[in-house]
C-alpha positions in Angstrom: -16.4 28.9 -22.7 -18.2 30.8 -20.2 -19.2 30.1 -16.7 -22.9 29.4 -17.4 -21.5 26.9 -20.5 -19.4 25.4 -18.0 -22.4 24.6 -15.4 -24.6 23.5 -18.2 -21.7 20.5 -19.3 -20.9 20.1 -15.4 -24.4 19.8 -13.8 -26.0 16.5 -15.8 -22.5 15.4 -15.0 -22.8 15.7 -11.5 -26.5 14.5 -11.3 -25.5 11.6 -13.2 -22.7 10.6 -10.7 -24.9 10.9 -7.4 -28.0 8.8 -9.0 -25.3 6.9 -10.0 -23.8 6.4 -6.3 -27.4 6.6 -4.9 -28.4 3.8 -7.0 -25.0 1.1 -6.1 -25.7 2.5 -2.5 -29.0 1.0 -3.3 -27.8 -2.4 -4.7 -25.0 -2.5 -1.8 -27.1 -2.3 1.1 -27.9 -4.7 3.4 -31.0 -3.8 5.1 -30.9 -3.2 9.0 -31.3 -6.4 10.8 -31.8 -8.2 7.3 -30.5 -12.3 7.9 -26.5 -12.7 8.1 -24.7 -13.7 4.3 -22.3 -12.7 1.6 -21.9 -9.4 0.5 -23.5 -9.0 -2.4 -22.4 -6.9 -6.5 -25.3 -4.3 -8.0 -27.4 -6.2 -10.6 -26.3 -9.9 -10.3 -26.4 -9.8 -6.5 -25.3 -13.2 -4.9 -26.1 -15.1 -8.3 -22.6 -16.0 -9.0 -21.4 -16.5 -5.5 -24.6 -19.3 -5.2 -23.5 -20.7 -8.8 -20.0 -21.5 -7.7 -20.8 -23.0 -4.5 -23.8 -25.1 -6.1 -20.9 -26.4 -8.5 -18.5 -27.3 -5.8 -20.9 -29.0 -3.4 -23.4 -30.8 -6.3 -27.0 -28.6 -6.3 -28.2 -25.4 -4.8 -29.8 -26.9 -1.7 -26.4 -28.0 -0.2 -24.7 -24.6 -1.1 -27.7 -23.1 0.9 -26.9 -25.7 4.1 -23.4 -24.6 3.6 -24.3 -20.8 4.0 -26.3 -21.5 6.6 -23.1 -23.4 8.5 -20.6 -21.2 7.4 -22.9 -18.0 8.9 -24.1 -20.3 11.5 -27.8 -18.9 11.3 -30.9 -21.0 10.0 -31.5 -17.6 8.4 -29.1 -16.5 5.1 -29.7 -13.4 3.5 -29.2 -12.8 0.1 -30.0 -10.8 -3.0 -30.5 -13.2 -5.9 -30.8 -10.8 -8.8 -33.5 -7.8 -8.0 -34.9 -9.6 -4.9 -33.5 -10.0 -1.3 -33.8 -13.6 -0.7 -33.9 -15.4 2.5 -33.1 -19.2 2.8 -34.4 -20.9 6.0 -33.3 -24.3 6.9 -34.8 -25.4 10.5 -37.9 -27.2 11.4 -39.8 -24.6 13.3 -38.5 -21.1 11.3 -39.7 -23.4 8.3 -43.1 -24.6 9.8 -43.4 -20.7 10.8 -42.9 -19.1 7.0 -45.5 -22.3 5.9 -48.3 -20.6 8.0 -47.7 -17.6 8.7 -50.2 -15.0 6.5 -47.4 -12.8 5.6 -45.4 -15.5 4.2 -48.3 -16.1 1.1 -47.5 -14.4 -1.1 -45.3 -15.1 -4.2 -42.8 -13.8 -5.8 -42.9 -11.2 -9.3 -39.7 -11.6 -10.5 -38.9 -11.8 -14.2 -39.0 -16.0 -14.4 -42.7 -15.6 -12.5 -43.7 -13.5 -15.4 -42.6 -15.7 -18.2 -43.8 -18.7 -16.5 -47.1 -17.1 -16.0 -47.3 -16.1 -20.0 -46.7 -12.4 -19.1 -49.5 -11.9 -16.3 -50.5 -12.9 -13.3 -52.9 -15.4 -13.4 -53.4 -19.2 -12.7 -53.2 -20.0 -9.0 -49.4 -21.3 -7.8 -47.9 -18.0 -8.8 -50.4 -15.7 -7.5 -51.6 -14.3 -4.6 -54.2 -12.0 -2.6 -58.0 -12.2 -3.6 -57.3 -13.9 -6.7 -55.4 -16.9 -5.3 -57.9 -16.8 -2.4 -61.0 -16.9 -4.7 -59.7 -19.3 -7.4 -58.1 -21.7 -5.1 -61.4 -21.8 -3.6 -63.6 -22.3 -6.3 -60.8 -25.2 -7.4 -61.0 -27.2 -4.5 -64.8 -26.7 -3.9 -65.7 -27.9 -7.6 -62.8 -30.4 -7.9 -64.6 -31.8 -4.3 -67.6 -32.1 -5.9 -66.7 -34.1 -9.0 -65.1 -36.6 -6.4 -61.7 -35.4 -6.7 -60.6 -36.5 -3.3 -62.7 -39.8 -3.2 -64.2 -42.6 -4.5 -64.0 -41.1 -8.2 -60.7 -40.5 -8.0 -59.7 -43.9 -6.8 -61.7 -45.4 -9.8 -59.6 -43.0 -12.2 -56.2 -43.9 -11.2 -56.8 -46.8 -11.3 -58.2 -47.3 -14.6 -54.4 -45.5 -15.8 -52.7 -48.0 -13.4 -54.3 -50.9 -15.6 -53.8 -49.2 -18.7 -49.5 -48.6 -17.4 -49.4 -51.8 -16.3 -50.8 -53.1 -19.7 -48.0 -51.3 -21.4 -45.1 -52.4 -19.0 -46.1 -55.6 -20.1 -45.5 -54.8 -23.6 -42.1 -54.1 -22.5 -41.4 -56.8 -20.4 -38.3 -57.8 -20.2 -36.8 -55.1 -22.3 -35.5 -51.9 -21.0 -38.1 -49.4 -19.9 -38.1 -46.0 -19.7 -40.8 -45.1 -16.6 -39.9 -41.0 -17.9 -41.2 -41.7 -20.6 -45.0 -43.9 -19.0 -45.7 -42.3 -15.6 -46.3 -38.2 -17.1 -48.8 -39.4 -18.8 -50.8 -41.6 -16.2 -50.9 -38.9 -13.7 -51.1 -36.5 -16.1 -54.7 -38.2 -17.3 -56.2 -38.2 -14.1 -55.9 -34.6 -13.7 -57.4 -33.6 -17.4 -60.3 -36.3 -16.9 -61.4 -34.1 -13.8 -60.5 -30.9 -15.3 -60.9 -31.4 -19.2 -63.1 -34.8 -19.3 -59.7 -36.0 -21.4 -56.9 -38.2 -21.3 -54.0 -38.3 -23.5 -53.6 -41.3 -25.4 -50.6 -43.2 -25.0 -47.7 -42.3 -27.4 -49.5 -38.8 -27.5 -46.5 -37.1 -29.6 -48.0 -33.5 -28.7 -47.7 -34.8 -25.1 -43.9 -35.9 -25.5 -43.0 -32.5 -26.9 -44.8 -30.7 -23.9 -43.1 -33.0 -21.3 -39.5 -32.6 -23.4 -39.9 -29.0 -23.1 -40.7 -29.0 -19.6 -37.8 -31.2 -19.0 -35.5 -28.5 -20.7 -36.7 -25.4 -18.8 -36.7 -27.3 -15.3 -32.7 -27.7 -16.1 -32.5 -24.3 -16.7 -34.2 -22.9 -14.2 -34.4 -23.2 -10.5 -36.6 -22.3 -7.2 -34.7 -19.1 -7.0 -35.6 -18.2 -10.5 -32.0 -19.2 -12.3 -29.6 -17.1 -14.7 -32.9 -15.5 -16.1 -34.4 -13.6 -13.5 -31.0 -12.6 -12.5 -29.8 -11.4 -15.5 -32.9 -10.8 -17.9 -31.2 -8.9 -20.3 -29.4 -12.7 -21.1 -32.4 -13.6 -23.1 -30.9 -11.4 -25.8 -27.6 -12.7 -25.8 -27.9 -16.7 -24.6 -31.8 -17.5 -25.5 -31.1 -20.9 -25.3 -28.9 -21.7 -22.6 -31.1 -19.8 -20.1 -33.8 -21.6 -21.2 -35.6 -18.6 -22.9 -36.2 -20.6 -26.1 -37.8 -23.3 -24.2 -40.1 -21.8 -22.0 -41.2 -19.5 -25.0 -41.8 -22.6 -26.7 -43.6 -24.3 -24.0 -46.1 -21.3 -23.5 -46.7 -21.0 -27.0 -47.7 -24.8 -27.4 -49.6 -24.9 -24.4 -51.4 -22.1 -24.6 -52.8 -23.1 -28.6 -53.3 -26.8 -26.9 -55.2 -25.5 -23.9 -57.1 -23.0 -25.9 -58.3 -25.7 -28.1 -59.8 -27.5 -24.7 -61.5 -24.2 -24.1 -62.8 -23.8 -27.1 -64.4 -26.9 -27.5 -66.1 -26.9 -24.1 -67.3 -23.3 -24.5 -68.5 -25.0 -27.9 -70.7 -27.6 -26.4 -71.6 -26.2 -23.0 -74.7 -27.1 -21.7 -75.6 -24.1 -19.0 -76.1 -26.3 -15.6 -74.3 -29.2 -16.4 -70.9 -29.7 -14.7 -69.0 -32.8 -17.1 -66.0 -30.6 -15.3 -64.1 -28.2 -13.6 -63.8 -26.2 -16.7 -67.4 -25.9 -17.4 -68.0 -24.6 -13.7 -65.6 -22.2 -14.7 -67.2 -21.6 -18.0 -70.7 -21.5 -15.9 -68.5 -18.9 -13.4 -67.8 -16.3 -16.8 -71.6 -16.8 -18.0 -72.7 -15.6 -14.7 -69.6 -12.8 -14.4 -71.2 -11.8 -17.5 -74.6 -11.8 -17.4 -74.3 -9.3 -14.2 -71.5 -7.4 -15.4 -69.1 -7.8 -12.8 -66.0 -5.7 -14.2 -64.2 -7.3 -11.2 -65.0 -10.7 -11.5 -61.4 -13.4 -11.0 -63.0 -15.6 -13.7 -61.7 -14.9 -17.3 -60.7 -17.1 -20.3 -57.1 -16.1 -19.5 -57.6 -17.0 -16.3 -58.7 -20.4 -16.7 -56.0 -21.0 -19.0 -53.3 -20.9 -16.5 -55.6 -22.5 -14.1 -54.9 -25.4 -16.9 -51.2 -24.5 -16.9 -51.0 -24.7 -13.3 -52.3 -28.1 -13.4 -50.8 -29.4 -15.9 -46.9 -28.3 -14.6 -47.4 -29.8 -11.2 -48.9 -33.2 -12.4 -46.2 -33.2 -15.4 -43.3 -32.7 -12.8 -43.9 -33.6 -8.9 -45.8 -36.4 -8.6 -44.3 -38.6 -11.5 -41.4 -37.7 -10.4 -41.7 -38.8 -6.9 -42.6 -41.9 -8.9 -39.3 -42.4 -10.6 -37.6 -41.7 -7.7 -39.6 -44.6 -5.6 -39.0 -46.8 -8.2 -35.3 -45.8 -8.4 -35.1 -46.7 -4.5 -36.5 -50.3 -5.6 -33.5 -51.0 -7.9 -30.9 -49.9 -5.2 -32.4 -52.1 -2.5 -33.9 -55.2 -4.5 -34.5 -56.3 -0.6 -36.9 -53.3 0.0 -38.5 -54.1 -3.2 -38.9 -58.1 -2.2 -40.3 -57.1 1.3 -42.9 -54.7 -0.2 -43.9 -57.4 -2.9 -44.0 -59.8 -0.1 -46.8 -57.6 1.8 -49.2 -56.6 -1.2 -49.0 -60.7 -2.0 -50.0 -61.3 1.8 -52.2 -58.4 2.1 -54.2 -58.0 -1.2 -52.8 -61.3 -3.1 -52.5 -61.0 -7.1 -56.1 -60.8 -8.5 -57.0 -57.2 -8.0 -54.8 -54.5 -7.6 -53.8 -52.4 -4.6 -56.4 -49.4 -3.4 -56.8 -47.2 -0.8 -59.3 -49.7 1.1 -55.5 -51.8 1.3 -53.9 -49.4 2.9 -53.9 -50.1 6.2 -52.5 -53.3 5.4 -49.9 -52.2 3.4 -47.7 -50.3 6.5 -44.1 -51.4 4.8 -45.3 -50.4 1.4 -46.1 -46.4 2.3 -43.4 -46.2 4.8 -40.7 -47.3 1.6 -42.9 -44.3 -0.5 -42.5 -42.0 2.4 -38.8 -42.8 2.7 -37.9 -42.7 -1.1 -39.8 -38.7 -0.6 -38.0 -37.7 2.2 -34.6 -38.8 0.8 -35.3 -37.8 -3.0 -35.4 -34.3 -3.7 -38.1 -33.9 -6.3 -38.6 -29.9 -4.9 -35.6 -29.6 -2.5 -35.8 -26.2 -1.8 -39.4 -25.0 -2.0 -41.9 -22.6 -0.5 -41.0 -19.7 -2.8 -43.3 -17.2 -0.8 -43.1 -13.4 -0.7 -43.3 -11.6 2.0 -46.4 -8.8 1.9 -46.1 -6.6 5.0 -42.7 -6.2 6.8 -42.4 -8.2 9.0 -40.0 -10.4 11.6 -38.5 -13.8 11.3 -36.3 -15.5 14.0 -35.3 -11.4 15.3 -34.1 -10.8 11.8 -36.2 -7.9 9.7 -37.6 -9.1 6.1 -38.4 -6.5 4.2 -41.8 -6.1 2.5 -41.1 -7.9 -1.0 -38.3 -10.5 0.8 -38.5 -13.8 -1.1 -38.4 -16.7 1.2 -36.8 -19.8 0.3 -37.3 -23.0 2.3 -34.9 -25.4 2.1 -36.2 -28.7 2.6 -33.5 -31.0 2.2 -31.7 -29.5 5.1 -35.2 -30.2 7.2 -35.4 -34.0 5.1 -31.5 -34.4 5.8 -31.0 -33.4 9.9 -28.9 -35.7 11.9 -30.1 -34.2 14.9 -34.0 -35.5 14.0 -33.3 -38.4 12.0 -29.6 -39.9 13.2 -29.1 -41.4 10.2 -30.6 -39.6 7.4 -28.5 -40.6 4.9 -29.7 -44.0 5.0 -32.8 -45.5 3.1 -34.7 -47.2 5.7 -38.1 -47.5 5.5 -38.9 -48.6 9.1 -38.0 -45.3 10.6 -41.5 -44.3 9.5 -43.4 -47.6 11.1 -43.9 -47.1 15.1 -43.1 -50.0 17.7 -47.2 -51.3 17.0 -46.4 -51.3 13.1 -48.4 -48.6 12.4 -47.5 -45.6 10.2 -45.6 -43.2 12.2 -46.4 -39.1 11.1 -43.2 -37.2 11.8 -43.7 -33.2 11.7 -40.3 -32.8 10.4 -41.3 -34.7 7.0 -43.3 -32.5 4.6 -43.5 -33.1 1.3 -46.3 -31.2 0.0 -45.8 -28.2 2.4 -48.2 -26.9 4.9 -50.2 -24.3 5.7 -53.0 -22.6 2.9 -50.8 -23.0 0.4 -49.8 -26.7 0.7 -49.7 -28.3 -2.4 -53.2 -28.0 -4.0 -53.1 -31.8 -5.8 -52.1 -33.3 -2.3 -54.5 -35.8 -2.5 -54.2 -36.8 -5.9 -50.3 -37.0 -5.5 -51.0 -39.6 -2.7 -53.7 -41.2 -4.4 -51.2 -42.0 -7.8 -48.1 -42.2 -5.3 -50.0 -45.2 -3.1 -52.2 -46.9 -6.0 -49.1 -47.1 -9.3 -45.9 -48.1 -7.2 -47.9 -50.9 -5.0 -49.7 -51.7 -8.4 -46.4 -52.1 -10.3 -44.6 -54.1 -7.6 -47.5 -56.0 -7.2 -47.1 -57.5 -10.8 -43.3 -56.7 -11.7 -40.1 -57.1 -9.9 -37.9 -54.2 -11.5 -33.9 -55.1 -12.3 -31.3 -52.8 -13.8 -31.1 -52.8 -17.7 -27.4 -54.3 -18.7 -26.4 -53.8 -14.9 -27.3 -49.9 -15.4 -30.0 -48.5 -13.4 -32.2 -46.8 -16.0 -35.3 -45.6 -14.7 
């Protein structure tokens, strides 16, 4: 073999092995500055490292508090699959990502792309001039069908009568509340953005929510096993949740496109029944003046319909549970609060906003059952867009940002006792309501949670509505909730 045969085998070979060592140098790096943390492998990152520890300590959020002890640094720097990931953990580095412009944007990994059906549309997962512009048109249009006032009160509480009608059904039996409360905040959103409302017992419903219920265990804020290890989906489609999520899109997407369809079918140009026939008045328009760059497609106002859907599916009726939970463990909260609404608003009409006011002990217990119940522990899920600086670390352009809010919900040094469920810690000396900065369950900033008022409005009106006629016990001495 001659020379030139020899540099011809040798060459690719030696090419190969620098990109090679290039590329691990790549994965290996920590960039300069970049939050303290573990060392992380090429590929996988700090996946396994943050699986372990969730295992030993009980859930991701308290492996995150840990790093943040062990490294003592309300900054941790990791790589969770492709991304660098940074978990905060203190009140004012967490109020600062919250607001801060460079902290809005959100993240592209592989679990982003599934969730979003394979683009980037909707409004939670995006960002830029399309989350700017639809988020806008959302909350202008919602405002105007009286999503934040008066018609909104009237609508929850028409599904607090039609709940409490079937709790009675099931009095004295055991009750599954997963299986009731989806639905009733779930029907106040489509009435505003569908003009429908599931009926109850809605099979197509149950399957959505049981597939929702599947992916959430497999997944987590970070993204889970998938968007660490995409490749997974090929080998494990079902214990990474693949199968589910695939599943999920494919049933909501033929649901939601019959919605569409139907509207688009019996649109009357002008006439706003609701949000989606602005938006269907928004693609006329688009159209008529053929704006190649218009935000305002069908696909578009699909996941606008996803996005609504998810959050009222998971958060808020899940905050729900969780109050109600709270009720079971301390029958004496639950007698106190029953005890106000019967002072306050008496037995013949049912709680509402105007009560408020009146009702001091009854939103403090809500607000306590939130800050101790992690519905979203860790949250925020931002990207960062421009490099930038946080706390005198450096976060690359593209940095995910995770905030943990269980370590700001659980800190000794704000709340002294945080372990505890007590309700008064939220009521000042007068007895009024006391706001505490350091308690933010729907986030803050432009990208606070978009249903905020909604989530209140159901939060307030169903658990004072349900205590007001029910005293919940534990089924065969078994809390089952």
């Amino acid at each position: 073999m001659g020379r030139d045969d020899m540099l011809s085998l040798v060459l690719p070979l030696l090419l190969a092995a620098v990109a090679l060592a290039v590329w691990l140098w790549g994965q290996l790096r920590r960039p300069p500055r970049f939050p303290p943390g573990p060392t992380w492998l090429p590929l996988v990152g700090n996946y396994w490292d943050i699986r372990r520890l969730s295992e030993k300590f009980g859930s991701q959020h308290e492996a995150f508090a840990y790093l943040a002890q062990k490294y003592r640094s309300p900054l941790v720097g990791l790589r969770l699959g492709g991304d660098l990931t940074v978990i905060v953990s203190t009140k004012d580095l967490i109020r600062e990502v919250l607001t801060r412009p460079e902290f809005e944007g959100r993240p592209q990994n592989f679990f982003a792309y599934l969730r979003n059906l394979g683009q980037r549309r909707g409004i939670s997962m995006v960002d830029g001039k399309l989350w700017q512009e639809q988020r806008a048109f959302a909350m202008r249009h919602l405002r105007s069908l009286g999503f934040n006032g008066a018609a909104m009160q009237a609508q929850v509480e028409e599904e607090v009568r039609a709940l409490l009608e079937e709790l009675s059904d099931s009095r004295g039996r055991p009750t599954q509340l997963k299986n009731q409360l989806p639905p009733s905040v779930l029907n106040v959103i489509l009435q505003f953005c569908a003009g429908y409302r599931f009926p109850r017992g809605d099979q197509r419903l149950q399957t959505l929510l049981n597939l929702i219920d599947t992916r959430s265990r497999a997944f987590d804020m970070a993204g889970g096993k998938l968007s660490a290890m995409p490749w997974l989906r090929f080998i494990q489609p079902e214990a990474t949740g693949y199968n589910a999520l695939i599943k999920f899109n494919e049933m909501a997407r033929a649901y939601f496109m019959t919605i569409i369809e139907d509207h688009k079918a019996t649109y009357t140009p002008g006439k706003k029944r609701d949000l989606i026939d602005a938006f269907v008045y928004e693609m006329a328009k688009a159209e008529e003046q053929q704006n190649e760059n218009t935000t305002f497609s069908e696909n578009q106002l699909l996941m606008l319909l996803y996005d609504m859907f998810v959050a009222g599916s998971e958060t808020t009726s899940n905050s729900l549970r969780f109050a109600f939970l709270m009720m079971l463990r301390y029958p004496d909260v639950q007698e106190r609060v029953y005890k106000e609404i019967k002072e306050a608003v008496g037995n013949d009409k049912l709680p509402t906003l105007e009560d408020k006011d009146r009702l001091v002990y009854t939103r403090a217990a809500l607000m306590e059952s939130q800050r101790m119940c992690y519905v979203i522990p860790t949250r925020g899920i931002r990207r960062v867009l421009e490099d930038t600086t946080l706390h005198g670390c450096k976060l690359p352009k593209n940095t995910v940002v995770l905030t943990n809010i269980w370590s700001l919900h659980m800190d000794k040094d704000h709340w002294g006792d945080p372990e505890v469920y007590r309700p008064e810690r939220f009521i000042t000396e007068t007895g009024k309501l006391r706001e505490d900065d350091a308690f933010l369950p729907f986030g803050l900033g432009r990208r606070r949670c978009l249903g905020e008022q909604l989530a209140k409005f159901c939060l307030f009106q169903m658990f004072a509505g349900v205590l007001q006629k029910f005293r919940l016990v534990p089924a065969n001495d078994d809390v089952v909730y």
